[in-house]
N, C-alpha and C positions, 0 to 999 in steps of 0.2 A: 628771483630764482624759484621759489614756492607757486607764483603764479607758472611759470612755463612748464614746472612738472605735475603741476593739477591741468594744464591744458595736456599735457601728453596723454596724461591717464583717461582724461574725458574722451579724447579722440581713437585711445585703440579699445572703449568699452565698445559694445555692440551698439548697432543702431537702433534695435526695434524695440519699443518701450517694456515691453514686457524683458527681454532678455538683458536691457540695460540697467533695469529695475536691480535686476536677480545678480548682475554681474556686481553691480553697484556692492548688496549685502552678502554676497560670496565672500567678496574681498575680504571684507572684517570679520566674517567669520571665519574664513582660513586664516586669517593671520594671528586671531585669538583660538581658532586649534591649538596651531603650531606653536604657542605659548604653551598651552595645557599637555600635548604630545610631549611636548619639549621636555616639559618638568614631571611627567607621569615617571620614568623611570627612579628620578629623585622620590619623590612622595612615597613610590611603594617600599622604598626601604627606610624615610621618617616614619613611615604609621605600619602599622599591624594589618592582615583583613580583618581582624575581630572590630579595629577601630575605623575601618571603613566599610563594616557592617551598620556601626551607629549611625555615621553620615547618611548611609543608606535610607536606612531607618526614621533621622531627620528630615531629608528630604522627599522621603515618599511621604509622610505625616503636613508637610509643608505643602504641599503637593495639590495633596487634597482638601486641605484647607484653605489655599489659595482660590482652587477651583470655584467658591461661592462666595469669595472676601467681598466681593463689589456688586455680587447678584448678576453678576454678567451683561451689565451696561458698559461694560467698554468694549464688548463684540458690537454696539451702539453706535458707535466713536465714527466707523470710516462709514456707513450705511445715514446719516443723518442728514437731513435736506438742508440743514442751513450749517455753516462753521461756528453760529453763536450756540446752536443746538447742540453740537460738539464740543464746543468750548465745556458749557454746562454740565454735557455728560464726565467731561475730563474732572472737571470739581468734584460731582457726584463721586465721582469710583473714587479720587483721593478720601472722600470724608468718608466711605462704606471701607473702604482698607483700614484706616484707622480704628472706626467702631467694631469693628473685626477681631483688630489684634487686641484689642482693651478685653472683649468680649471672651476670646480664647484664653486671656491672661488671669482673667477673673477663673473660668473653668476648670484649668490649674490647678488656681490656688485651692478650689475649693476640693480637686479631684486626689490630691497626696495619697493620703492612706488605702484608698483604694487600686491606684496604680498599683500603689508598690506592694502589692500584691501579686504581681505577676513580674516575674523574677528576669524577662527580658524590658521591662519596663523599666527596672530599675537600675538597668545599665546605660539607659538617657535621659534616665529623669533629671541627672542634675544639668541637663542641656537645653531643659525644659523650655526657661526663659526667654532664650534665641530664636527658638520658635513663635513666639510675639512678633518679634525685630522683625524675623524674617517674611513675616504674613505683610505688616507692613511695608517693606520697602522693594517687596517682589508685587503686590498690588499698584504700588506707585508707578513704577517701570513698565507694567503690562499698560494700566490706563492711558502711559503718556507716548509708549510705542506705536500704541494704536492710533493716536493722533497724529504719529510721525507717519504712519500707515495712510493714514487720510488724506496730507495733503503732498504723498506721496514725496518725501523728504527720507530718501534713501540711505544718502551719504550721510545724513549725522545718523542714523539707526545703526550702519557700520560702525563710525568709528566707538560708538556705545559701546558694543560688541567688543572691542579691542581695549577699551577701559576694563570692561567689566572681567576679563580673561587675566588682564595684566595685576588688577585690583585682588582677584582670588588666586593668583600663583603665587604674588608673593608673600601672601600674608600664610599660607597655606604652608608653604618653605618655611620662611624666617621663624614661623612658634611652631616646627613639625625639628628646628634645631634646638628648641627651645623644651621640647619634648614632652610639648601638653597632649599630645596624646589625641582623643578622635574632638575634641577641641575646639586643636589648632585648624583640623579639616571644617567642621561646624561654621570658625569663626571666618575662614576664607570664603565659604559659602556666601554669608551675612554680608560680609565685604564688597565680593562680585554681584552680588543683588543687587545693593546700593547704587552702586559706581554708573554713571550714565544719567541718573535720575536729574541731577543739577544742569547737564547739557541742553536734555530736551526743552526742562522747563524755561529755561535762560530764552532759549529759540521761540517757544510757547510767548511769553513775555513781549522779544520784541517785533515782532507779526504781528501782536495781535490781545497785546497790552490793555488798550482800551476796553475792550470788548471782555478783558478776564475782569478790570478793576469792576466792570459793572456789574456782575455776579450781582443775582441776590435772591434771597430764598424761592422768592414766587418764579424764578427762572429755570430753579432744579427740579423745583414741586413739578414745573410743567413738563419737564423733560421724564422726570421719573414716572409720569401718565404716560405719556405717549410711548414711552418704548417699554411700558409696563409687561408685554409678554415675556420679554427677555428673562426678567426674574422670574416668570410664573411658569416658564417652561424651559428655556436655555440653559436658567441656575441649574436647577435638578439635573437637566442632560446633562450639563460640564461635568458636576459634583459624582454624576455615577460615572462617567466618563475616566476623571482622576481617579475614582477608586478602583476601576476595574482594571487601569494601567498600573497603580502602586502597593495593591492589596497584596498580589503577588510576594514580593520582596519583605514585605510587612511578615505573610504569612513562612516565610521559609527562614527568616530572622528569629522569628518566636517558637518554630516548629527543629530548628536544625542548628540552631546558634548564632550570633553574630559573625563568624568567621566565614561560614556558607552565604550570609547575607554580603560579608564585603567580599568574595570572590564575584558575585553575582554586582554588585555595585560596581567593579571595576570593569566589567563584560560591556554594561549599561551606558555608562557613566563618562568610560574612557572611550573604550574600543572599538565602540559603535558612537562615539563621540562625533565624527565626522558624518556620518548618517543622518543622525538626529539635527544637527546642524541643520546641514544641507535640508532636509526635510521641512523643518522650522523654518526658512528663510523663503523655501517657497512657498510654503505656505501663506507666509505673510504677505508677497505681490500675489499671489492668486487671489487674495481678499480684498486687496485695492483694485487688483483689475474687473474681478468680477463685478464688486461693488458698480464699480466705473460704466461694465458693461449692461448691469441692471437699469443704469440711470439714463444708457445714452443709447446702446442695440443690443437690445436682450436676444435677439434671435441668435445672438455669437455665443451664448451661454452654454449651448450642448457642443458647439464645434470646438470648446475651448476647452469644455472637461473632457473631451474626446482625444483631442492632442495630448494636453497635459498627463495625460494618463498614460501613455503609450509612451512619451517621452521621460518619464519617470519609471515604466516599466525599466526602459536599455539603461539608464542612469545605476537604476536599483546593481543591476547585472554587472556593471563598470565599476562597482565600488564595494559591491557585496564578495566579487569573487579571489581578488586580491586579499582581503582581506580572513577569509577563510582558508588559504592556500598557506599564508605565510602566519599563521597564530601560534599554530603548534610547536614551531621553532621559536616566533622571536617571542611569545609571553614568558618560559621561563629564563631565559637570556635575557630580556629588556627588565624584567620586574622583577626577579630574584626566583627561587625555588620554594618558597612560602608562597607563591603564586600560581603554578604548575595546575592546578585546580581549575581557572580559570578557563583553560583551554576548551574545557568540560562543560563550562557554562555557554562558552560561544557556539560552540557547535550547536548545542544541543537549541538556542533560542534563536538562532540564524536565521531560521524560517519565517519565526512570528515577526523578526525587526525588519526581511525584507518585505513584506507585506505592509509591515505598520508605515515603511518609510513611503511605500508609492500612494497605501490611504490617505495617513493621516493630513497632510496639504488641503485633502478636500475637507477637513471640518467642518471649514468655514462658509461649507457653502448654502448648508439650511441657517446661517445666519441672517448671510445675506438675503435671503430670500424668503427672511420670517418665517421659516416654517419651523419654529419650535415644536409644533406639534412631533414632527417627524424626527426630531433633534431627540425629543424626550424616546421615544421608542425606537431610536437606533440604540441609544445608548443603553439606554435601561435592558433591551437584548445581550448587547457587552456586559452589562456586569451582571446578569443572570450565568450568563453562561462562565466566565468566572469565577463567580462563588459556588456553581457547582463541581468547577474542577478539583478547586481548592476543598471541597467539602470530601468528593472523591478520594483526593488525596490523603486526606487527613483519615478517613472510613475505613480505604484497604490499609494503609499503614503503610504506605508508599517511602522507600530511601530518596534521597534530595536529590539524585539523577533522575528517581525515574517521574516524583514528583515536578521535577524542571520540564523534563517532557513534555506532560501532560499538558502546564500550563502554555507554553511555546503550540500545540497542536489547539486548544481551546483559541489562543489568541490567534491562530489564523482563519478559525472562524470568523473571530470578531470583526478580521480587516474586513474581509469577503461584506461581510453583512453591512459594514461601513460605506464603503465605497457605492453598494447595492442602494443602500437606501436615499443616500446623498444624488444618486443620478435618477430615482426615484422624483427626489425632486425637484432637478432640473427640469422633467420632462411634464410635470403638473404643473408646472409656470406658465399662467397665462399672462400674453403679452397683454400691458394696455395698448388700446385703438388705435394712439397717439403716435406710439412707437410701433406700428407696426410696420415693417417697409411697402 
């Protein structure tokens, strides 16, 4: 029975690799939407916004500290000439996630009395801990996605997706009736992070067993030379990268309260939940294909980010407009009237998230193409520009609309200059001799 409904599905996906790719991790990711859509109405009457400010607040701090957990050899993973090279990097980012979260944990410990100092700190400090768990087992999952990325293994990336949706609704629900508070939200996070990790590796295992049992030091040493730029210049891009995406939320949490931070969390989080997806998913076959394309006809390189841009433009327009059309009515009807705020927040960053959504896919493209040089000063412009709005903000004495503004109008600088720099460096790629047609 299971065999002829996995052949139905395989036969009405698309034919053409890229799009079957994309159809492939859709699937799981609308279906683990539609989990989190599903249970969004539930959740915002278990928790407060003040306690989905803290989640906020969690996860931007997670965020950014994930961004350097592994020094960014798992953007390594699908670009590596050999699968043993891969293999190793996949080791590597597990043992750098680790040293990570031990490292942050210690930090902590030693940071108490100085946090709580700062009187929106000490509304998460006692949450502190999780954010350990959490560096680790969102490291784990990036390292081992990337592999699923690599050898181009779609469908178990999917059904990940659908664990990891089903693993954070319910645990999110069941302690939000339990009525712990920003928590039970926290610990659903933790949950969904996890969930997926034992798939991949189970898959890792039997492909390609051998080849993991033989690990040994002098195989990582070698590997962490050779892709040694990655940390010397992709770490910092990523790390300003996450901070210039989550400072934001950080800074209008500390600056306006927790409540303004979970109205802005639910915009983020929920609303533009299907965006972000969608965004994230192609991003990730744009990174196998280009990858792909680098190794095999690079001259497809500019004709690919050419398309993909234009077809992500009419996407953006088909999912952006619906959604700004119907907010105003169904956020305080769907989510309660303790939400009503909300509406405020969407409008008003609508601009920056359809920009982020047609950029950010191409990330990955000065990855693949080693130019961290150009990694580090895309970014490092994004989070200049920034922390001058947020400095702005904070200077004239800006109210949290018109503060949200500002930030929403800076960050579509950012995209612009994204996208700019990224095609920037499709077009200084030179082909080698070999490949050339």
């Amino acid at each position: 029975m299971w065999k002829g409904v996995r052949q139905k599905v395989n036969e009405s996906l698309p034919k053409s690799e890229f799009a079957r790719a994309l159809g492939l991790l859709l699937g799981g990711s609308i279906a683990g939407q539609m989990i989190g859509l599903a249970i969004s109405p539930i959740i915002t009457r278990l928790y407060t916004p003040s306690d989905f400010g803290v989640m906020g607040f969690y996860l931007s701090l997670l965020m950014i500290c994930t961004a350097s957990s592994m020094l960014r050899y798992e953007a390594a993973i699908p670009v590596a000439d050999a699968d043993e090279e891969a293999i190793s990097l996949v080791a590597l980012c597990i043992i750098l996630a680790l040293m990570s979260s031990v490292s942050v944990g210690l930090l902590l410990l030693m940071a108490g009395k100085f946090a709580l100092r700062f009187s929106e700190l000490r509304t998460i400090w006692p949450y502190r801990y999780w954010l350990v768990i959490g560096i680790f087992s969102t490291g784990c999952y990036a390292g081992l996605s990337f592999w699923s990325v690599r050898v181009r293994d779609f469908g178990l990336l999917s059904r990940t997706k659908i664990t990891q949706n089903l693993g954070l609704a319910t645990t999110q629900v069941g302690l939000g009736v339990l009525h712990l508070g920003a928590l039970g939200l926290i610990l659903g996070q933790v949950v969904g992070q996890s969930a997926g990790i034992s798939s991949i590796l189970n898959k890792l295992f039997q492909t390609n067993g051998s080849a993991v049992t033989a690990l040994r030091y002098l195989s990582l040493k070698k590997v962490a030379v050779r892709y040694r730029r990655f940390p010397a210049m992709s770490m910092p891009a990523s790390f300003m990268e996450a901070s210039a995406s989550n400072l934001p939320l950080v800074f209008m949490a500390v600056m306006f309260g927790s409540s303004v931070a979970g109205w802005m969390t639910l915009v983020q989080k929920v609303l533009f939940l299907p965006m972000s997806m969608l965004s994230r998913n192609i991003g990730q076959v744009y990174f196998g294909e280009l990858a792909d394309m680098k190794r095999n006809s690079p001259q497809l390189m500019r004709r690919g980010f050419v398309s993909r841009t234009k077809r992500l433009a009419k996407l953006s327009f088909i999912v952006s407009v619906p959604i700004a059309a119907l907010a105003p009515l169904v956020i305080p009807a769907l989510f309660g009237p303790a939400w009503k705020n909300s509406t405020v927040c969407l409008e008003l960053l609508m601009p920056m998230m359809v920009l982020s959504f047609i950029s950010s896919p191409f990330g990955s493209t000065l990855d693949v193409l080693e130019r961290q040089d150009l990694h580090l000063l895309r970014d490092t412009v994004r989070l200049i520009l920034t922390l001058v709005s947020l400095g702005l903000a904070y200077w004239l004495k800006l109210d949290w609309k018109s503060s949200l503004a500002l930030i929403s109008f800076v960050g579509c600088l950012g995209a612009g200059i994204y996208m700019w720099i990224s095609w920037m460096g499709i077009q200084a790629y030179k082909i080698p001799p070999e490949l050339r047609p």
